[in-house]
VOPAGU-2260 file (C-alpha; in pm, 1 decimal, decimal comma):
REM VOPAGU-2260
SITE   aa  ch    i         X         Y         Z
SITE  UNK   A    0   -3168,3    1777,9    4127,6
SITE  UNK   A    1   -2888,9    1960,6    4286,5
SITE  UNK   A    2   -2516,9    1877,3    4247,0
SITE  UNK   A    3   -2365,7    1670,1    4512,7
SITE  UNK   A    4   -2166,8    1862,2    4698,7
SITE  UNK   A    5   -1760,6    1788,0    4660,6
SITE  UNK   A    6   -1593,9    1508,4    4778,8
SITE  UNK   A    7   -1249,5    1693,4    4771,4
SITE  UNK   A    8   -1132,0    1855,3    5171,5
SITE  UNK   A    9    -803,4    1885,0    5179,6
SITE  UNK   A   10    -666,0    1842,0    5543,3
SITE  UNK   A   11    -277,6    1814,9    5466,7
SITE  UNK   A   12    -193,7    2053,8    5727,5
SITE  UNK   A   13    -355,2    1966,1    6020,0
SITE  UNK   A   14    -183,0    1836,9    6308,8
SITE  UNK   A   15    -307,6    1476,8    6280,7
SITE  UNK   A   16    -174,6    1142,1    6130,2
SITE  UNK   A   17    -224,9    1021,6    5761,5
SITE  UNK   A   18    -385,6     695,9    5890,2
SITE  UNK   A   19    -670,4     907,5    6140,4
SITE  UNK   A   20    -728,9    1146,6    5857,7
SITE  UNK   A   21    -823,6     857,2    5644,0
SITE  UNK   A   22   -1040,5     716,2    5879,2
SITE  UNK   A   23   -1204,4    1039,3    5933,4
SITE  UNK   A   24   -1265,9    1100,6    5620,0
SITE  UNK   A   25   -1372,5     781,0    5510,1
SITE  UNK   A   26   -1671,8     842,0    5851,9
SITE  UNK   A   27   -1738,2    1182,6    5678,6
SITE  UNK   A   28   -1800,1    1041,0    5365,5
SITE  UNK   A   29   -2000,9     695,9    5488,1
SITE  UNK   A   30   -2213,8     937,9    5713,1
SITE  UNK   A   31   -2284,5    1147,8    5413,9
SITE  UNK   A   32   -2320,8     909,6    5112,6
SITE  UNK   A   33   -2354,7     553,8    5282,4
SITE  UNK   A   34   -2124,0     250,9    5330,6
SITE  UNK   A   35   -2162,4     147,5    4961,6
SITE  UNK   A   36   -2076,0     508,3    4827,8
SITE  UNK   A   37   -1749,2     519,3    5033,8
SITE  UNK   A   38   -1491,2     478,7    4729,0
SITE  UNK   A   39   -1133,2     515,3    4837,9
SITE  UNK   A   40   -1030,1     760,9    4561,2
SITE  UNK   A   41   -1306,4     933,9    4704,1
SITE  UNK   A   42   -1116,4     915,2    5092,1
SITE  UNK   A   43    -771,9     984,7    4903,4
SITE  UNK   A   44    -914,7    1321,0    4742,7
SITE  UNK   A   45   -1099,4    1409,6    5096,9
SITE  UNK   A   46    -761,7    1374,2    5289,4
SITE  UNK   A   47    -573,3    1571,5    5005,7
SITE  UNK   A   48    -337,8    1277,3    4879,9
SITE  UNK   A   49    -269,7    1011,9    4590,5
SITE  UNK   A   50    -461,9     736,0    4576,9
SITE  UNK   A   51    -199,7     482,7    4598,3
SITE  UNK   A   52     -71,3     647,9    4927,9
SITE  UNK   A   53    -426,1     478,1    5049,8
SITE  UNK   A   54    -237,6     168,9    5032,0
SITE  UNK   A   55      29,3     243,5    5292,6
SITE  UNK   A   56    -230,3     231,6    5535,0
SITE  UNK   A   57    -500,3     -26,5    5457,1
SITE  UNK   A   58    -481,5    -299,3    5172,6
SITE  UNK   A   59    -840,5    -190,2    5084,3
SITE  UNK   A   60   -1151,5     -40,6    5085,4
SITE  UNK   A   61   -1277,2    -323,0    5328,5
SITE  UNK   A   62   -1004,1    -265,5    5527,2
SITE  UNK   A   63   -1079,7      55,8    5613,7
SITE  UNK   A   64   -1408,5     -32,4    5730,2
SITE  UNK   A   65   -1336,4    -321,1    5919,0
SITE  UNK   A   66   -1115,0     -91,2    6140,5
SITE  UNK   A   67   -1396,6     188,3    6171,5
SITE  UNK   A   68   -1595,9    -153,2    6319,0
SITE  UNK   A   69   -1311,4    -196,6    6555,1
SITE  UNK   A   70   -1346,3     119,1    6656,6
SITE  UNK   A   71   -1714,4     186,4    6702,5
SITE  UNK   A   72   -1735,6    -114,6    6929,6
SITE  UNK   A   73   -1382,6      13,4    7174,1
SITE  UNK   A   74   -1545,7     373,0    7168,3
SITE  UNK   A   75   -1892,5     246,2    7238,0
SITE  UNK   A   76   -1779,3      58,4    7540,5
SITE  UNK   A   77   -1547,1     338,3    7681,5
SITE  UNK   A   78   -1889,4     523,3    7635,9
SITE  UNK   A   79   -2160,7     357,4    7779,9
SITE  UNK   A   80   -2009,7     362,2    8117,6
SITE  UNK   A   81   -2194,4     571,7    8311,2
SITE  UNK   A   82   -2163,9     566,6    8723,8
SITE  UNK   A   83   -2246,8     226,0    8855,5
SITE  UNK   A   84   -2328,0     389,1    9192,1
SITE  UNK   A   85   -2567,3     616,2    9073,8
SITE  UNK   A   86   -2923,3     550,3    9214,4
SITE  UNK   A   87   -3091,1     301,6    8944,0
SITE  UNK   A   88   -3295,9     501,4    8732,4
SITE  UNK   A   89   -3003,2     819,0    8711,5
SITE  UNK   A   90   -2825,2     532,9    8587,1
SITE  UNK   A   91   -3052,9     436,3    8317,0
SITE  UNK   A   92   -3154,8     721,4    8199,9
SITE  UNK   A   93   -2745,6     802,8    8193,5
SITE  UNK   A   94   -2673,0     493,1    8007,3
SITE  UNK   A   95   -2951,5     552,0    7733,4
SITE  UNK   A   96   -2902,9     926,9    7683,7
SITE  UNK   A   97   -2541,6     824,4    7630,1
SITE  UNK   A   98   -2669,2     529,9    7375,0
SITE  UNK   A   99   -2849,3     793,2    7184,4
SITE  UNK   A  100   -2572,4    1062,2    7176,8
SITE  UNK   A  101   -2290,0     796,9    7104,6
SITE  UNK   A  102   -2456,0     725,6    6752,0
SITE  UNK   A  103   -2607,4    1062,2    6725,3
SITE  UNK   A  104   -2274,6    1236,5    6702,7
SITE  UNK   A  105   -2134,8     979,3    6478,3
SITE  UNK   A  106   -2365,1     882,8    6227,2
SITE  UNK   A  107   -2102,7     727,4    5985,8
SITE  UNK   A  108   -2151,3     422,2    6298,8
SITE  UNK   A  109   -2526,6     444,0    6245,6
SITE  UNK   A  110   -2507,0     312,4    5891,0
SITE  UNK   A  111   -2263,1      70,8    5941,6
SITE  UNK   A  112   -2451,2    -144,7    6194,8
SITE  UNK   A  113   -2774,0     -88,4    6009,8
SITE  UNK   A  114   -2625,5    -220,2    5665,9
SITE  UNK   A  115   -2459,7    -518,9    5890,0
SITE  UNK   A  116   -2820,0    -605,8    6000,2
SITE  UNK   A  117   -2972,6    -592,3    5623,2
SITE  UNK   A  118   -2688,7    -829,9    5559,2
SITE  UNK   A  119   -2781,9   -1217,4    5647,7
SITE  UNK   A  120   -2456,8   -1324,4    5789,6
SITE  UNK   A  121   -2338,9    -970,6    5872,5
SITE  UNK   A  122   -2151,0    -735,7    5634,3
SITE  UNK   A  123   -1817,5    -856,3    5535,1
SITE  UNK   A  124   -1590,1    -618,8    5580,3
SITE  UNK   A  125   -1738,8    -612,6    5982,9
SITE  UNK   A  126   -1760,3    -972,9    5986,5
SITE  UNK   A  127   -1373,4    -979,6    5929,2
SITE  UNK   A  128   -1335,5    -722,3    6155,5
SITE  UNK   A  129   -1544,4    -856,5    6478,7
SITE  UNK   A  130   -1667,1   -1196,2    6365,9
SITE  UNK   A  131   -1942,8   -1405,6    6321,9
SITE  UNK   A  132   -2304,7   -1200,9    6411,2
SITE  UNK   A  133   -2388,0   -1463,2    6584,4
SITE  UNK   A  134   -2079,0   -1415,6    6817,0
SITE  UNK   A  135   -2099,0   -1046,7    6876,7
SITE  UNK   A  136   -2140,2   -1081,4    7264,0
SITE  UNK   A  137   -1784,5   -1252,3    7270,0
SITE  UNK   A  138   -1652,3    -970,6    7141,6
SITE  UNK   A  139   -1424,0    -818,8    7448,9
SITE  UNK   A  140   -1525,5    -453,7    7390,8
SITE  UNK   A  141   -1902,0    -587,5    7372,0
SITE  UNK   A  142   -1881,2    -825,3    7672,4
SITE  UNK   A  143   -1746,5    -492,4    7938,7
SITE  UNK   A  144   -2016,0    -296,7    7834,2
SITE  UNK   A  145   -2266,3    -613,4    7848,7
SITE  UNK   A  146   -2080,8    -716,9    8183,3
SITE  UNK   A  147   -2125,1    -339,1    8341,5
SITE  UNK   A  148   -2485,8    -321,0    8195,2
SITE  UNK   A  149   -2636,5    -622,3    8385,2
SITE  UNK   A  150   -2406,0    -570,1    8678,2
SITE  UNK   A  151   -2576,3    -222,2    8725,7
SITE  UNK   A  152   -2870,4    -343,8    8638,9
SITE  UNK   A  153   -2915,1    -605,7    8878,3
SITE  UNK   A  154   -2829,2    -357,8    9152,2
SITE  UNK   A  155   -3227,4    -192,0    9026,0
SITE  UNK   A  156   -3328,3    -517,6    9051,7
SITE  UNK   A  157   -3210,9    -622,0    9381,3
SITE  UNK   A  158   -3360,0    -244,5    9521,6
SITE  UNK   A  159   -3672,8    -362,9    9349,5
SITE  UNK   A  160   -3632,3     -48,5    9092,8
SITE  UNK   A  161   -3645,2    -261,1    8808,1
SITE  UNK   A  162   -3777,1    -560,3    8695,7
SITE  UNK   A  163   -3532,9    -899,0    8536,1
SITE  UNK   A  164   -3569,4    -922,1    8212,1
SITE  UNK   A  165   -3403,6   -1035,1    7873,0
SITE  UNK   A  166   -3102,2    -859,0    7818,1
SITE  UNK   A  167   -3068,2    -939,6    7460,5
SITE  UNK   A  168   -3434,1    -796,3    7376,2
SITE  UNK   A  169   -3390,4    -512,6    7591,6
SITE  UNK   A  170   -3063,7    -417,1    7338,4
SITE  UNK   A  171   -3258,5    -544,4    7053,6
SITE  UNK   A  172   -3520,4    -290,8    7105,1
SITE  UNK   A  173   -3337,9      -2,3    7256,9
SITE  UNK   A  174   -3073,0     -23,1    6990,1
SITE  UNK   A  175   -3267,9     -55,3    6702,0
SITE  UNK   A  176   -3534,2     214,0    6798,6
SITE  UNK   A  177   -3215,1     480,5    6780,5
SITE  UNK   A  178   -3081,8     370,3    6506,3
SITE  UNK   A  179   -3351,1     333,4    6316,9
SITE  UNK   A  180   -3491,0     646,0    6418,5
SITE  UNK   A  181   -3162,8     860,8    6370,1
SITE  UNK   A  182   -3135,7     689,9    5992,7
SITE  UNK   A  183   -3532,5     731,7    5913,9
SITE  UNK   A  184   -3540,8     907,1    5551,8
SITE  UNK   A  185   -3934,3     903,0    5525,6
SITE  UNK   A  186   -3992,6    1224,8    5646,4
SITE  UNK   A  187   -4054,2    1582,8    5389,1
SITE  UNK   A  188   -4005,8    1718,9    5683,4
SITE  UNK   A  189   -3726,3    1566,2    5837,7
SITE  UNK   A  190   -3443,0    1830,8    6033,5
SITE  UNK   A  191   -3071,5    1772,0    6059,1
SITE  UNK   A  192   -3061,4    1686,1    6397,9
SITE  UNK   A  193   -3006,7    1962,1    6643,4
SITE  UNK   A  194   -3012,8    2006,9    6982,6
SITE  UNK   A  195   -3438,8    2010,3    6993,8
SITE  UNK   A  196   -3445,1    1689,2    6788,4
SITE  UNK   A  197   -3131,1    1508,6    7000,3
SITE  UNK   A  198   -3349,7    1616,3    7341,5
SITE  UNK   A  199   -3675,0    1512,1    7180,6
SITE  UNK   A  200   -3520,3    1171,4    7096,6
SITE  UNK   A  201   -3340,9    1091,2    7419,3
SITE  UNK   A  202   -3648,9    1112,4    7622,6
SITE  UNK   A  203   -3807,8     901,6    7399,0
SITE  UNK   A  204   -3567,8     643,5    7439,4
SITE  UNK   A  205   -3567,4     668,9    7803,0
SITE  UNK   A  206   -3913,2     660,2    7815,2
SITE  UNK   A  207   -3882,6     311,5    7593,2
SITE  UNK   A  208   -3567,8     206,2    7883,6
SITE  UNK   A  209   -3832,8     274,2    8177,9
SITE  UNK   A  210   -4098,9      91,1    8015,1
SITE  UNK   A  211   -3944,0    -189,4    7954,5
SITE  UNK   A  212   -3705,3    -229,3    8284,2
SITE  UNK   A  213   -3956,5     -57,0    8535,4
SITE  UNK   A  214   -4098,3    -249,2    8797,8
SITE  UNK   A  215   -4485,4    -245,1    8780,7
């Protein structure tokens, strides 16, 4: 079996606070190895510093990834904001290729929410970060990109574009397809993904988006 590959990137000298580079390192190293493999010597060595100098920052571990779940959920609703006026289907098709690239491009995200889901009750550090699963549409991040979502939506429904439907299954399904599929490990012949594969996988998914909100 080959050698893992270092943990150690030393980053002391770029223009960029302590606090970020911890954080960025820590995604680095949770995209790479997993949530559970995300040790914060491990983060400490990455950003080039002390251990202990960790602790200025965040009391823990946990700590660290309860504020990348912060995070994901701001950046995702900043993100899936695409042009409310856009003709219905543009719109769709914007808001899932924009689903698909969000979590593409930071896969350290990806593993998060999927370990959250394995988790009855939700992963700890995320639950202390957001809150109860069962409360995750309160969130405020989560509730302006749920509140721009159906508001857009409903305009395809009112043009007779699109047909109602259940929000919460429509996420379900759209969501977990992508995540799923940009976490799947059961492939010899799996590919980092590329340009091709990030194409192949957004028309898929908005394929998936037009099946399920298309009027028939």
């Amino acid at each position: 079996m080959a050698p893992k590959p270092s943990r150690r990137r030393h980053r002391q000298n770029e223009p960029q606070g302590t606090r970020e580079l911890i954080l960025a390192e820590a995604m680095r190293l949770i995209a790479r190895d997993g949530v559970e493999e995300m040790k914060v010597k491990d983060v400490a060595d990455a950003v080039g510093i002390q251990t202990p100098s960790i602790y200025k920052h965040f009391e823990n571990r946990d700590a660290i990834i309860a504020e990348l779940s912060r995070n994901m959920v701001e950046e995702l609703a900043q993100f899936l904001n695409p042009d409310p006026d856009l003709p219905p289907l543009a719109w769709l098709e914007t808001w899932v290729k924009g689903l698909v690239w969000f979590y593409a491009s930071r896969p350290a995200y990806v593993r998060m929410v999927l370990r959250d889901l394995a988790t009855p009750g939700g992963f700890e550090p995320m639950v202390a970060a957001l809150g109860p699963v069962e409360e995750t549409a309160n969130i405020d991040a989560v509730a302006r990109f749920d509140d721009a979502f159906r508001a857009a939506y409903a305009k395809g429904v009112d043009a007779g574009v699109f047909q109602p439907i259940d929000h919460s299954t429509f996420y379900s399904m759209l969501f977990g397809a992508v995540l799923v599929s940009l976490a799947w490990p059961y492939s010899a012949t799996r590919k980092p993904f590329g340009a091709a594969e990030l194409d192949r996988l957004q028309s898929i998914a908005v394929a998936a988006a037009l099946h399920l909100a298309k009027k028939i």
